[in-house]
N, C-alpha and C positions, 0 to 999 in steps of 0.2 A: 504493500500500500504506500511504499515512500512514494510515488510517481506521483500522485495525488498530491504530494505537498509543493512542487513546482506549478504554480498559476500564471507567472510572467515568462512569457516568451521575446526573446532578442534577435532579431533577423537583420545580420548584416550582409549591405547591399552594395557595399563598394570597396572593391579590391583592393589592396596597399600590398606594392613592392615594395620590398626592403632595399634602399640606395645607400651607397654613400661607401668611402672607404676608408672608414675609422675603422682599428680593429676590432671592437667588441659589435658593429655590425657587419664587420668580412664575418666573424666565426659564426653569428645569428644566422646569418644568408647560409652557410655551409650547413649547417645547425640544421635547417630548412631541409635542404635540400636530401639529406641522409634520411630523414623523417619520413619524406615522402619516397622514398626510396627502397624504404622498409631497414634500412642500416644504421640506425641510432645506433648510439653507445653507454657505456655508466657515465663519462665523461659530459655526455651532452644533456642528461640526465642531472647531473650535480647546477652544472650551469643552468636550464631552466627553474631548480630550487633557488639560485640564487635570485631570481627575478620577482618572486615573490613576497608580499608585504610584510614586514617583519614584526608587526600587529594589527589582529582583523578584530572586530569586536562584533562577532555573532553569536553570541551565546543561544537566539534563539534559531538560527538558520538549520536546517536541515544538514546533517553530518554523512559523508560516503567513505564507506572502510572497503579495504581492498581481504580482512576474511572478518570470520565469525569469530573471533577469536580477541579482535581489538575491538568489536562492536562488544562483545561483553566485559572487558576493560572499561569500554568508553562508560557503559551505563552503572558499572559499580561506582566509578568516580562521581559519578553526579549523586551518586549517593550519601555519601561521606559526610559533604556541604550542609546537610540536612539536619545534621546533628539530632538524627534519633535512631533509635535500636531498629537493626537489621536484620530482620527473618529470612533465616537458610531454611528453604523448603526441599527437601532431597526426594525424588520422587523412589518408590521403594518396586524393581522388578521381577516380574512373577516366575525367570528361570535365567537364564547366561545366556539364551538365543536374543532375547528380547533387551536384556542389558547392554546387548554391544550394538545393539539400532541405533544410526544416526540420525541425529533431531531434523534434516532434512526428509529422512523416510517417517516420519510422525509428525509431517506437516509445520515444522518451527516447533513442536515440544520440544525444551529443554532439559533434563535430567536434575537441572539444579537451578533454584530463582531465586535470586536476592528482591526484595521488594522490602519498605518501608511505608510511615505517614509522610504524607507529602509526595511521596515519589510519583513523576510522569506514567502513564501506562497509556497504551496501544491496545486495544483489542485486535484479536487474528481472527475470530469466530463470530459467528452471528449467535453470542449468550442471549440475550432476552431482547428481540427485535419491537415487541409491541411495546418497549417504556424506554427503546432507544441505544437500547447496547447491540452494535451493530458491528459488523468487523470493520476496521479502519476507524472507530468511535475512538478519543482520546481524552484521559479525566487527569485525575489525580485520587492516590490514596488519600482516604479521609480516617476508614475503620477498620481492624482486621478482627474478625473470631476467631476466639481457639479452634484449630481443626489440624486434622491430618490429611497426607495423603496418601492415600493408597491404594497398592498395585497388588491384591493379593492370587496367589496363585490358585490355580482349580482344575480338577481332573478333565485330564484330555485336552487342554486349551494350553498351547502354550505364546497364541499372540496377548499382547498387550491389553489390560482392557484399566483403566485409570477410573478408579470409584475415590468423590471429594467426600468424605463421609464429616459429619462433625461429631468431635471428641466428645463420647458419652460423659456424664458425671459419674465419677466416682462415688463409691460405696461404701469405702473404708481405707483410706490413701493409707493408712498405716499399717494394713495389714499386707500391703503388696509386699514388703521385706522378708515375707516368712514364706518357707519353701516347702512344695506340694509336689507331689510326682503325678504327672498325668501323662496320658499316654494312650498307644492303640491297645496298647496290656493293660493300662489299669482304668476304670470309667472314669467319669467325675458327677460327679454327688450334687445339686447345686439349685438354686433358687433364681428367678427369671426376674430380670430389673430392666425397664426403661425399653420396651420390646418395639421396635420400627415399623412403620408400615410395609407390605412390599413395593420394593425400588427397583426403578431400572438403570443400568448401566447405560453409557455409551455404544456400545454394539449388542444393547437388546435382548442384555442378560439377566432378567430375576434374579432379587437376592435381598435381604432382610440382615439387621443387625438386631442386638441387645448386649445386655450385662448379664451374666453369670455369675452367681456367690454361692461359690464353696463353704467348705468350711473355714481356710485357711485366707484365701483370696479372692480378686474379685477378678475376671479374665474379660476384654470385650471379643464380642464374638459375634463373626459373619455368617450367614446363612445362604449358600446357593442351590439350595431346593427347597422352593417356594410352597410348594406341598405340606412343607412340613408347619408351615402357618398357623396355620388351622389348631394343632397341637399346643405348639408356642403360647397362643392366645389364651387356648382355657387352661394355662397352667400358669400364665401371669395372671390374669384376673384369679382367679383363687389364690394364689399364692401358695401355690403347691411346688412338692422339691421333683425333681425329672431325673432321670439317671439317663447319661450320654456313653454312647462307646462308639467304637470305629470313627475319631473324630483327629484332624490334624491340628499340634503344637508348636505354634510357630512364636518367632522373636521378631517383633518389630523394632527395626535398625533405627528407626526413627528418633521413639522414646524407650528402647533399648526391652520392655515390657513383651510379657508371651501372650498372645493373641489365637482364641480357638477359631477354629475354621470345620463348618458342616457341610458334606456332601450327600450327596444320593445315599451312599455306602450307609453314612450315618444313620444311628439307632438312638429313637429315644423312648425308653420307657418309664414305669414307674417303681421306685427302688423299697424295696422290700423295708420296713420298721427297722430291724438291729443297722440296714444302712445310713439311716437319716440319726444323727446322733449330735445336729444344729439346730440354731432357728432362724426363720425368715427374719433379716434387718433391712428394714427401711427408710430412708433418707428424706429430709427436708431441706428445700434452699430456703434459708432467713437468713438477706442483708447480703448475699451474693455466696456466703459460707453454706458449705452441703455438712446438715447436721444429720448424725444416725438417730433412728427411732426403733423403740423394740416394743411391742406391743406384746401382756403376759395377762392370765386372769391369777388373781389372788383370793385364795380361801380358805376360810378357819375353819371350825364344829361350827358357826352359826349361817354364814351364808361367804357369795364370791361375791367380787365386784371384782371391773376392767384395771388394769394397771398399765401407763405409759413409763416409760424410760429410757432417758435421751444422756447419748454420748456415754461417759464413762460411770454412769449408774448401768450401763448393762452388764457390763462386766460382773457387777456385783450379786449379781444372781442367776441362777441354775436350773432349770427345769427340773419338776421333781422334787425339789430340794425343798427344806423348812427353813424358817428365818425370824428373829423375833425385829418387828419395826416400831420403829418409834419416830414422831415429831413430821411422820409424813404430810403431804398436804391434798386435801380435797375438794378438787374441782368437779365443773360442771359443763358439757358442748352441745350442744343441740340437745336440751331435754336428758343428755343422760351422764352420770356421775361417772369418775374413774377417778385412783388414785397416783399422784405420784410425788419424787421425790422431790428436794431442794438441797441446796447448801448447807443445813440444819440438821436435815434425815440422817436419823444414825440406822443402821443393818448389820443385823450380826445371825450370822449360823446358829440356830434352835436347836436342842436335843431330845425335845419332846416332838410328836407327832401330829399331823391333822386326818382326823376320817371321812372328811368331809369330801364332797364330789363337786367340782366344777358345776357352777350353774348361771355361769352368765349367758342372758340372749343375746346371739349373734344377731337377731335382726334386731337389732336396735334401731335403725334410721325406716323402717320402715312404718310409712304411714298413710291416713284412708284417707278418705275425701267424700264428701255427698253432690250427688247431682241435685239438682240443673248446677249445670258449666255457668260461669258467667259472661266467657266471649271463648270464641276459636281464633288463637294465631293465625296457623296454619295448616293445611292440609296437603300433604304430599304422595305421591303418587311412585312405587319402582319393584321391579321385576327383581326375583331371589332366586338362590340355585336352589334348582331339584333336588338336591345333595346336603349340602352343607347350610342351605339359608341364607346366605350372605348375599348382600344387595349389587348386584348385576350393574353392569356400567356400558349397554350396549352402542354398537355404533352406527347410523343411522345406515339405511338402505342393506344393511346383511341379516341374512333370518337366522343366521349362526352369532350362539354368543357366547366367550367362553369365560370360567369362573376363574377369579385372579386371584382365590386363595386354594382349592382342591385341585383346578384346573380341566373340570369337568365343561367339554363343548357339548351344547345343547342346544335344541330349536326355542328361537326366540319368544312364537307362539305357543308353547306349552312351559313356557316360565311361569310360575305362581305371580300373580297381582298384588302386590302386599300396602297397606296404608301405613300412614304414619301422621297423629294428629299431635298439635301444641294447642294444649287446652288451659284454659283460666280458670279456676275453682278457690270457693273464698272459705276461709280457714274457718271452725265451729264458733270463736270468738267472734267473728266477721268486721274483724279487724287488719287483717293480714289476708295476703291471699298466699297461691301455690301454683306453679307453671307444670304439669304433667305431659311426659309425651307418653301418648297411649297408641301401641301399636297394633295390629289390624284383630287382633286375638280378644281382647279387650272391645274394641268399637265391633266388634262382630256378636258379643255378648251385649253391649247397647242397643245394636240395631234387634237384634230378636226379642227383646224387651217393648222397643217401638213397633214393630210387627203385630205383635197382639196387641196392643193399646191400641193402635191403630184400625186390626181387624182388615189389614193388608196381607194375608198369608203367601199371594204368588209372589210378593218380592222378595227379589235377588239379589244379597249385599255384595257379589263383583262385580254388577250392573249397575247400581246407582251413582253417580253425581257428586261432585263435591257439596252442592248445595243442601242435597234431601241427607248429608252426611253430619253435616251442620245442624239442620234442624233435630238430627238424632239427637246430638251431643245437647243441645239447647233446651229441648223439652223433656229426655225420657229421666226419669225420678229412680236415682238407684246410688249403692254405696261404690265407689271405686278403691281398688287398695290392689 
């Protein structure tokens, strides 16, 4: 794209002989002559540098290097001036075929970027054309995020395939020090943090990341069978442990940290009681700092209540284990109590017992509502897989549509029709209200409600209307929950 930065053109339109028999234009005239001759020499070479201006003052003119070599010289120098800290991005390659690629065969990739705040940048690619990032677009850095980049390796592939991922949060930066054996011999044991939606690569490849927590450490970890999704999901939302095997242990060159890697080959299943010998800890960002959180229920001979404990209060206690507390403190979150420590809280090992049985309700947050709704949001409309349920993203004019978490291709027209309504309902105080989304299973239970009141028996709840859907949610008299 330099070509572009030339807009003046200079057209000279009258010839100039070189006259005269002074020496320095006899040797010019001869000078000439070899030139066009194709016979220059270093000689005649040194003399044309002498002729040039011994200061230009372009700083912003358009610069030409004779290799790649001084144009990356040229741009670290501009950097320096800047006075601010210089990010080495190494890009990391997925085998020694691909490593020895030169950045002309990957289109101007380079292997290694220096970039700063402030620094000039050139776009080579059309990044985000609809808001103006277009190739040959020129800015300046203003921001950078934490991120990596990487080039990880994957069965049967050994081109290039460059994934900009951003650096999950950590889960326990203190525990990365402590050393774990994992391997194709030995599983890992682990709880599911921060799970990604599925992504595509550059050349068109599925792949999904998350966090992994062992017992010892915390590994980030790529996923290139998209398949396996589906899995991932109902065992992060529960917070259920997964036991992995046939999986690869790599070292990222980068931040020097081991990095798991799943393929096809990969197994996950669920690990038998004597293997789970942790608990799930979970993380809060407060003020930019990622705080741990360990959630435990606590119970005497008389009853349990929930217990939170943050940071180095987990350490201090043990599943199973008895404990005599004292000067705790108790609070209150959405209508329900739970206990936990401070600065004050003393904790000590008990030698007495408790017989008592866990009995806190896990469905705490769960709550009802009475109809009539007081208004409808929204009412949305989208096709689910035959398979799995998950909500279809078809594309227009093809009757094939295929699922982007099982991968089940199917006919468009025999997709299940599924709703989705944002409903308004006003709290029993009727002081407060509550936003419910009630999915087709629910408003299908309203409408056969409205059905009878109605005394409409032929109606068909795939067949109606957003509007007669409306009127359901508006008139039929029932409890939701």
């Amino acid at each position: 794209m330099a070509y572009l930065m030339f807009n003046n053109v200079v057209v000279l339109t009258v010839n100039q002989r070189v006259s005269g028999i002074h020496s320095e234009q006899t040797s010019f005239r001869n000078l000439l002559a070899r030139l066009q001759n194709g016979q220059s020499n270093v000689s005649d070479w040194k003399a044309l540098l002498d002729r040039q201006p011994a200061s230009v003052e372009f700083n912003t003119a358009t610069k030409l290097f004779y290799s790649n070599k001084q144009v990356a010289k040229h741009n670290y120098e501009q950097l320096t001036p800047l006075n601010q800290p210089i990010a080495v991005i190494n890009a990391r390659h997925s085998s020694n075929k691909v490593k020895h690629v030169s950045p002309q065969q990957m289109f101007g990739l380079q292997p290694c970027l220096f970039i700063c705040k402030g620094a000039k940048v050139m776009l080579t690619v059309n990044l985000w054309p609809s808001v103006g990032l277009c190739n040959g677009s020129t800015g300046k850095e203003i921001e950078m995020d934490s991120c990596i980049i990487d080039m990880p390796a994957r069965e049967s592939d050994d081109d290039a395939v460059l994934s900009v991922v951003e650096e999950a949060e950590g889960l326990d930066q203190k525990s990365r020090g402590s050393k774990e054996k994992l391997g194709k011999d030995q599983p890992a044991i682990a709880y599911l943090h921060n799970l990604s939606p599925i992504k595509q690569s550059q050349r068109k490849n599925l792949y999904f990341d998350m966090q992994l927590q062992t017992k010892n450490k915390n590994y980030r970890t790529v996923c290139f069978s998209p398949e396996k999704h589906m899995l991932c999901k109902a065992k992060f939302e529960s917070s259920s442990p997964v036991k992995l095997t046939k999986f690869e242990l790599k070292r990222n060159t980068n931040n020097n940290e081991d990095e798991i890697f799943i393929n096809k080959r990969s197994k996950l299943e669920d690990p038998s009681d004597p293997e789970i010998d942790f608990d799930f800890k979970e993380t809060i960002q407060k003020n930019g700092k990622t705080l741990r959180k360990q959630e435990a229920v606590l119970t005497d001979n008389t009853a349990s209540i929930r217990m939170v404990l943050w940071e180095s209060d987990i350490a201090k206690v043990t599943s199973g284990s008895h404990y005599t507390l004292s000067r705790a403190v108790v609070r209150e979150y959405d209508g329900d109590k739970y206990v936990t420590l401070n600065r004050r809280s003393i904790i000590k090992e008990a030698a007495s017992t408790v017989d008592g049985e866990d009995q806190v309700n896990h469905q705490r947050n769960l709550k009802s509502v009475e109809c009539l709704a007081e208004g409808v949001d929204s009412i949305k409309r989208f096709l689910s897989c035959n398979r799995c349920q998950v909500k279809l993203a078809p594309i227009a004019g093809k009757n094939i549509v295929k699922c982007s978490e099982c991968g089940l291709a199917q006919m468009k027209n025999k997709c299940k029709q599924r709703f989705l309504a944002s409903v308004l309902f006003k709290d029993k105080d009727e002081k407060s209200s509550t936003t419910l989304l009630l999915f087709d299973d629910k408003l299908q239970q309203l409408f056969e409600i409205f059905k009878e009141d109605s005394s409409t028996p032929d109606l068909d709840f795939n067949s109606i209307d957003d509007d007669m859907l409306i009127e359901v949610l508006l008139t039929v008299d029932a409890n939701v929950f």
